[in-house]
C-alpha positions as CSV (number, residue, x, y, z in Angstrom):
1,X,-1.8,57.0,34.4
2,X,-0.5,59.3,31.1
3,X,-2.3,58.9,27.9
4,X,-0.5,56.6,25.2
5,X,0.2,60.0,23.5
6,X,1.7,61.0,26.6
7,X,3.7,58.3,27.1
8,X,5.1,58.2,23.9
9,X,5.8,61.8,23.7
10,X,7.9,61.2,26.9
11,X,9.1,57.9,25.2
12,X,8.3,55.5,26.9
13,X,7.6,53.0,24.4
14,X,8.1,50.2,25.8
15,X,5.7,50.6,28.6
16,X,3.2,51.5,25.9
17,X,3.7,47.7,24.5
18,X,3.3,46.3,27.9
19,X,0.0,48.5,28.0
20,X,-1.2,47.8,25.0
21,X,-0.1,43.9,24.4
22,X,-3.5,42.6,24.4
23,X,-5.5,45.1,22.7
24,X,-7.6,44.3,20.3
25,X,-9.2,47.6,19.5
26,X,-7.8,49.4,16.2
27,X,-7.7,52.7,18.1
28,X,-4.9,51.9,20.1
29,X,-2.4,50.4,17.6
30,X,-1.0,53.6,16.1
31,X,0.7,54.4,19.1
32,X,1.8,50.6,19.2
33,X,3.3,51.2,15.8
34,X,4.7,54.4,17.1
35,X,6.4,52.6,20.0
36,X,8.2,49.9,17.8
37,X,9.3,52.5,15.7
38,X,10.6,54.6,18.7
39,X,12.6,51.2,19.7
40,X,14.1,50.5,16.8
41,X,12.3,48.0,15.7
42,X,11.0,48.7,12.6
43,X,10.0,45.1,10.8
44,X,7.7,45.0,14.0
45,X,5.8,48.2,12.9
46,X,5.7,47.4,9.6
47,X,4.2,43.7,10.9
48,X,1.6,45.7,12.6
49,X,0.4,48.2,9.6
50,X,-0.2,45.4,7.2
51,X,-2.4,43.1,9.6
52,X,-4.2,47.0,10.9
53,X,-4.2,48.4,6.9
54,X,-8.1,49.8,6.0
55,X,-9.1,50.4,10.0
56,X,-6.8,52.9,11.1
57,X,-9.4,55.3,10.1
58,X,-8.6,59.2,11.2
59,X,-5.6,58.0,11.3
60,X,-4.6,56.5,7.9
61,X,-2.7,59.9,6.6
62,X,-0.3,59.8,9.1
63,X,-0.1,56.0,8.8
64,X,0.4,56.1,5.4
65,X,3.3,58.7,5.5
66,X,5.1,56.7,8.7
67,X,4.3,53.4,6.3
68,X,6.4,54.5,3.4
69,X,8.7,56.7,5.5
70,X,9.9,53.2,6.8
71,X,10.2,51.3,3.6
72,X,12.2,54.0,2.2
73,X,14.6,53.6,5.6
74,X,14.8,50.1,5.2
75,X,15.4,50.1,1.3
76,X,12.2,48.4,0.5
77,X,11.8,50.2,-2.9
78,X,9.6,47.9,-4.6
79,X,7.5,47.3,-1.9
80,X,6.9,51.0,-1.1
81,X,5.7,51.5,-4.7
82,X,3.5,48.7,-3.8
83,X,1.8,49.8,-1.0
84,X,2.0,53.8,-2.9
85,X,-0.5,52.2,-5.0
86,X,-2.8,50.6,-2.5
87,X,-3.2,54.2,-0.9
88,X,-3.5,56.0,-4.2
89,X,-6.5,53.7,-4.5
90,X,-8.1,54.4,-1.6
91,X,-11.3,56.7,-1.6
92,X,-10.9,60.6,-1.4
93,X,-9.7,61.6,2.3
94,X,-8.3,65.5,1.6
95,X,-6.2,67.4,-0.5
96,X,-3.4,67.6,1.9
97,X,-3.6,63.9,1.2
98,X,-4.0,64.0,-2.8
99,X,-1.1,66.8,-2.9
100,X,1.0,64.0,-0.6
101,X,0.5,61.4,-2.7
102,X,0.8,63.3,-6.0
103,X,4.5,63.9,-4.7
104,X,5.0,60.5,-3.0
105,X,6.1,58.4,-6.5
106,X,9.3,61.3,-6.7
107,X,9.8,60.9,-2.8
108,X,10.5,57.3,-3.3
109,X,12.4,57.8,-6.5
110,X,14.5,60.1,-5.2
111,X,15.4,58.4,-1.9
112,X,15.9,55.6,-4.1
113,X,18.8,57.3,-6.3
114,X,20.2,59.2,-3.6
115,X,20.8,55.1,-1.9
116,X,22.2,53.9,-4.9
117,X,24.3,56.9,-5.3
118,X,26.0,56.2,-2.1
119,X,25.7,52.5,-2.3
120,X,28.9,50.6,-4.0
121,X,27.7,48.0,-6.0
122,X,29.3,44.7,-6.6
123,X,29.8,43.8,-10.4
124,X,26.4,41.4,-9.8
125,X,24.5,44.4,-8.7
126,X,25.9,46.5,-11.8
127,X,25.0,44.0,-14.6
128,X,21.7,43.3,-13.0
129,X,21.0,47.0,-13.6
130,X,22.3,47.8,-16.9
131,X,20.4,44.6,-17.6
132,X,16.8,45.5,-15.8
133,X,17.2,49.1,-15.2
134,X,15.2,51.6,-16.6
135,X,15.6,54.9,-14.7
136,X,18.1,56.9,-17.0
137,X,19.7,58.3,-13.7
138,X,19.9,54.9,-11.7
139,X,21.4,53.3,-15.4
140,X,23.7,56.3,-14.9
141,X,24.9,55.6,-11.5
142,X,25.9,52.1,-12.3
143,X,27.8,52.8,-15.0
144,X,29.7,55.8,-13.6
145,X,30.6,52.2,-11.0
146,X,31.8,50.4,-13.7
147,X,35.3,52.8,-13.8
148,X,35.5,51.0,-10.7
149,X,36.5,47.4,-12.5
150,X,38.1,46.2,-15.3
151,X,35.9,47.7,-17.7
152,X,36.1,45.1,-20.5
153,X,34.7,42.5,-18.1
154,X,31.5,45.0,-18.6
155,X,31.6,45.2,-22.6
156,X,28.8,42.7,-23.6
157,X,26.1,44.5,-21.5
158,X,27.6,47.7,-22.1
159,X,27.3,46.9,-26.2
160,X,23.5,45.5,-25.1
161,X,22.7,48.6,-23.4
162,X,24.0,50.8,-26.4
163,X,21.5,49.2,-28.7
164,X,18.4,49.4,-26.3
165,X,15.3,50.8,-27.8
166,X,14.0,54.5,-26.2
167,X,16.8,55.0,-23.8
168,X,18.3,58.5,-23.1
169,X,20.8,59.5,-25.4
170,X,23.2,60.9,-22.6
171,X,22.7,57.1,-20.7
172,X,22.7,55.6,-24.9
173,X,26.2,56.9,-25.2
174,X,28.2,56.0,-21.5
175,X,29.5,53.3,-22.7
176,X,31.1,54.1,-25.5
177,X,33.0,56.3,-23.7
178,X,33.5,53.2,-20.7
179,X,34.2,51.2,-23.8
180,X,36.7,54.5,-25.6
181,X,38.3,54.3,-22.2
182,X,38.7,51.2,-21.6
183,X,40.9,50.1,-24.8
184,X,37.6,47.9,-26.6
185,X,39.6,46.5,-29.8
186,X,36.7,45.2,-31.7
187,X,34.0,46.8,-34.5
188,X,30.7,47.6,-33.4
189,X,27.8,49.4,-34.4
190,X,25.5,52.0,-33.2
191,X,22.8,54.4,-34.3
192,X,22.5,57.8,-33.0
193,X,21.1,60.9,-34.4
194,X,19.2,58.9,-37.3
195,X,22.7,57.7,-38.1
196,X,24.6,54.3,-38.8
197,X,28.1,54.2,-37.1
198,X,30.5,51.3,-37.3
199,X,33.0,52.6,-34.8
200,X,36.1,50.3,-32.5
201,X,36.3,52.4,-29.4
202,X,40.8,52.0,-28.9
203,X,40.8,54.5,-32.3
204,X,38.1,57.2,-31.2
205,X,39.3,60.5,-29.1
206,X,37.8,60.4,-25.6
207,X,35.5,62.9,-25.1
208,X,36.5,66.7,-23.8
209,X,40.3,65.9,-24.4
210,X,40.4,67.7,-27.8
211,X,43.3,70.8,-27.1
212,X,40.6,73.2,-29.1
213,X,37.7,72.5,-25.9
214,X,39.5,75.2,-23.9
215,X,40.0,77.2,-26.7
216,X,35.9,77.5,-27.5
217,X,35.5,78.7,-23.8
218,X,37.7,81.2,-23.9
219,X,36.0,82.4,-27.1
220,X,33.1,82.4,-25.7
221,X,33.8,84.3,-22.4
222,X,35.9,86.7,-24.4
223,X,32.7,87.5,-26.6
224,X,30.1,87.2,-23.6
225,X,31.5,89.1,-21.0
226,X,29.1,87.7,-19.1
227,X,29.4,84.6,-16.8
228,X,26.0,83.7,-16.4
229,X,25.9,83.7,-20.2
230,X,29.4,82.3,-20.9
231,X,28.0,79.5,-18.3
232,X,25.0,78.3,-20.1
233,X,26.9,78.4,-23.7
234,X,29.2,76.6,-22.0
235,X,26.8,74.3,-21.0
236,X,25.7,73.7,-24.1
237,X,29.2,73.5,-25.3
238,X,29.1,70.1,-23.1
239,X,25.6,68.8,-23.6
240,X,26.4,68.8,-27.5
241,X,30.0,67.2,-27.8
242,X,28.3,63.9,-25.6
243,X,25.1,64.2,-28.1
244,X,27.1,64.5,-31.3
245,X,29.7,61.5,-30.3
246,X,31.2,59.4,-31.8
247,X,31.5,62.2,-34.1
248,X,33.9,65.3,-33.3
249,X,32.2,68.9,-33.2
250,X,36.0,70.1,-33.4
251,X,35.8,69.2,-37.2
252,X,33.9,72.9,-37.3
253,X,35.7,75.7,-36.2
254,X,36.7,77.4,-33.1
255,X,34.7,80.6,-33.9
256,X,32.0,79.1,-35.9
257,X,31.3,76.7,-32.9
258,X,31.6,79.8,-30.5
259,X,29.5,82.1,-32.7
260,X,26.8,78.8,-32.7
261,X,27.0,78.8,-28.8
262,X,26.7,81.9,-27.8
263,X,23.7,82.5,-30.6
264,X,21.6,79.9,-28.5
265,X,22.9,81.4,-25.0
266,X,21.4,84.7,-26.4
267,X,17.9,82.8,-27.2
268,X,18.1,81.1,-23.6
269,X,18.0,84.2,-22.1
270,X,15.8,86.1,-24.8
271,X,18.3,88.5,-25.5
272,X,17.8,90.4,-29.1
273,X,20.4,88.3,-31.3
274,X,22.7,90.1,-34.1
275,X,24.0,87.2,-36.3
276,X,25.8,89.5,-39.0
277,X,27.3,91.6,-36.2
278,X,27.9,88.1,-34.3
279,X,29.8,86.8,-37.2
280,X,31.5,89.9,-38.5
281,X,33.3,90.1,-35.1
282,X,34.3,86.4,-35.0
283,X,35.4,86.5,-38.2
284,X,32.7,83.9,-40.3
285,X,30.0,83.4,-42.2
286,X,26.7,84.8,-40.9
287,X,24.6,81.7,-43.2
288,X,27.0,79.3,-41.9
289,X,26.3,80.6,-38.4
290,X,22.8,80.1,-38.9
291,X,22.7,76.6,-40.2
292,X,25.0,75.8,-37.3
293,X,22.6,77.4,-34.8
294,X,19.6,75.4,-36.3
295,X,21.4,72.0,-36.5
296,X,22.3,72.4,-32.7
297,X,19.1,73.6,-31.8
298,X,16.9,70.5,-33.8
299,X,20.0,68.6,-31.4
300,X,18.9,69.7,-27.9
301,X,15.7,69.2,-29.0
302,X,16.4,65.7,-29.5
303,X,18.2,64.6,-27.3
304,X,16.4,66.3,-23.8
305,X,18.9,66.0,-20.9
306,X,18.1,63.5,-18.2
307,X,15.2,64.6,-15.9
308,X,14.6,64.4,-12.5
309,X,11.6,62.4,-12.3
310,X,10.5,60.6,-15.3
């Protein structure tokens, strides 16, 4: 007769079961986890690791990944972080196994946005979130949804959300623009940047629909000739109209913006900066370029984009 790791190498799980059905001995009961799992049936393995958890021994590092490997298939989020923290407390075993669960919180994290990326939520599921939530990109996710509906049936808990304490300023500020977009008629108020706003959405310019956007990127790759550095001014270009909003960066002009932009693009890439040769060639003011540059700058600071793992 094969070994149980025979046999479930040549997958024969289910005459591993039989052969194992009355054991009683811990030994043998990572190969009956790895038969269930090899059939499908995945509850039944998940049955078996909680009744076995603290005996599997030599084995508990490979337990522990197929443990949480499951939850994650099965969309068990909460309980993996659960049982993450049972094994984060368990004596020392290795560094393989310290490095593993050093990582194991993002794993989970990550396989939990990527689901709920993919995943299209019901209006329930989308107010429970913007209700409950507080991973910035999971917050994000739902209310990129929300386009999906009538988007003033959303407007108290988009109004709620706005006026939550400590949450990213890029999530902070989604929906206003839901609430720009979707015609919102009423005052309301909101702080950003240290500053009061009293604001009703139907009157404010969407974002990135201003006719002088395109113009500031053609500035900019004009002056650049460079798309790696045309790209991240660029990017900054976008990261600081959605910080600034509700109020317009177009109110400064085309070449002063594009002069401010490519000044911190230089700094990104620790290229030598020339602000009075900057400024001569885009026709401004080399101290007004430099208080632009430093008000942007303080900005970014800020208001840090969303990470991955928080």
């Amino acid at each position: 007769m094969d070994s149980l790791k025979t046999l479930i190498e040549k997958k024969q799980f289910q005459l591993v079961l039989d052969l194992t059905a009355n054991t009683r001995g811990a030994s043998d009961i990572p190969y009956r986890i790895s038969a269930y799992i090899g059939l499908g049936k995945l509850d039944e393995a998940l049955r078996l690791i909680k009744q076995y958890q603290g005996k599997f021994e030599d084995a508990t590092f490979n337990i522990m990944k197929v443990h949480l490997e499951m939850l994650m298939t099965l969309n068990k989020y909460d309980i993996a972080y659960q049982e993450l923290k049972y094994y984060q407390n368990l004596p020392y075993i290795s560094q393989e196994v310290e490095e593993f669960l050093n990582g194991a919180e993002g794993m989970i994290r990550t396989h939990e946005r990527n689901f709920q990326r993919i995943k299209r939520k019901s209006k329930e599921e989308i107010i429970e979130i913007l209700e409950k939530e507080t991973d910035s990109l999971i917050l994000l996710s739902a209310l990129t949804e929300i386009r999906n509906y009538n988007i003033n049936d959303f407007s108290t808990h988009l109004i709620k959300l706005m006026a939550r304490e400590n949450i990213n300023s890029f999530v902070g500020i989604y929906p206003l623009f839901l609430l720009v977009s979707g015609g919102y008629a009423q005052p309301l108020s909101l702080t950003k940047n240290g500053k009061l706003y009293t604001v009703v959405p139907k009157d404010l310019e969407p974002p990135f629909v201003n006719q002088n956007y395109e113009k500031v990127v053609a500035v900019i790759e004009e002056v650049a000739k460079d798309p790696s550095l045309s790209e991240v001014a660029v990017s900054l270009f976008n990261e600081l109209i959605i910080i600034l909003y509700p109020e317009n960066i177009f109110d400064e002009s085309i070449n002063l913006l594009s002069g401010a932009l490519l000044a911190i693009a230089y700094d990104h890439f620790q290229i030598p900066r020339h602000d009075a040769a900057l400024a001569e060639g885009l026709g401004i003011d080399e101290g007004d370029l430099k208080d632009l540059v430093r008000k942007f700058k303080q900005l970014l600071i800020e208001n840090p984009p969303i990470k991955a793992v928080e």
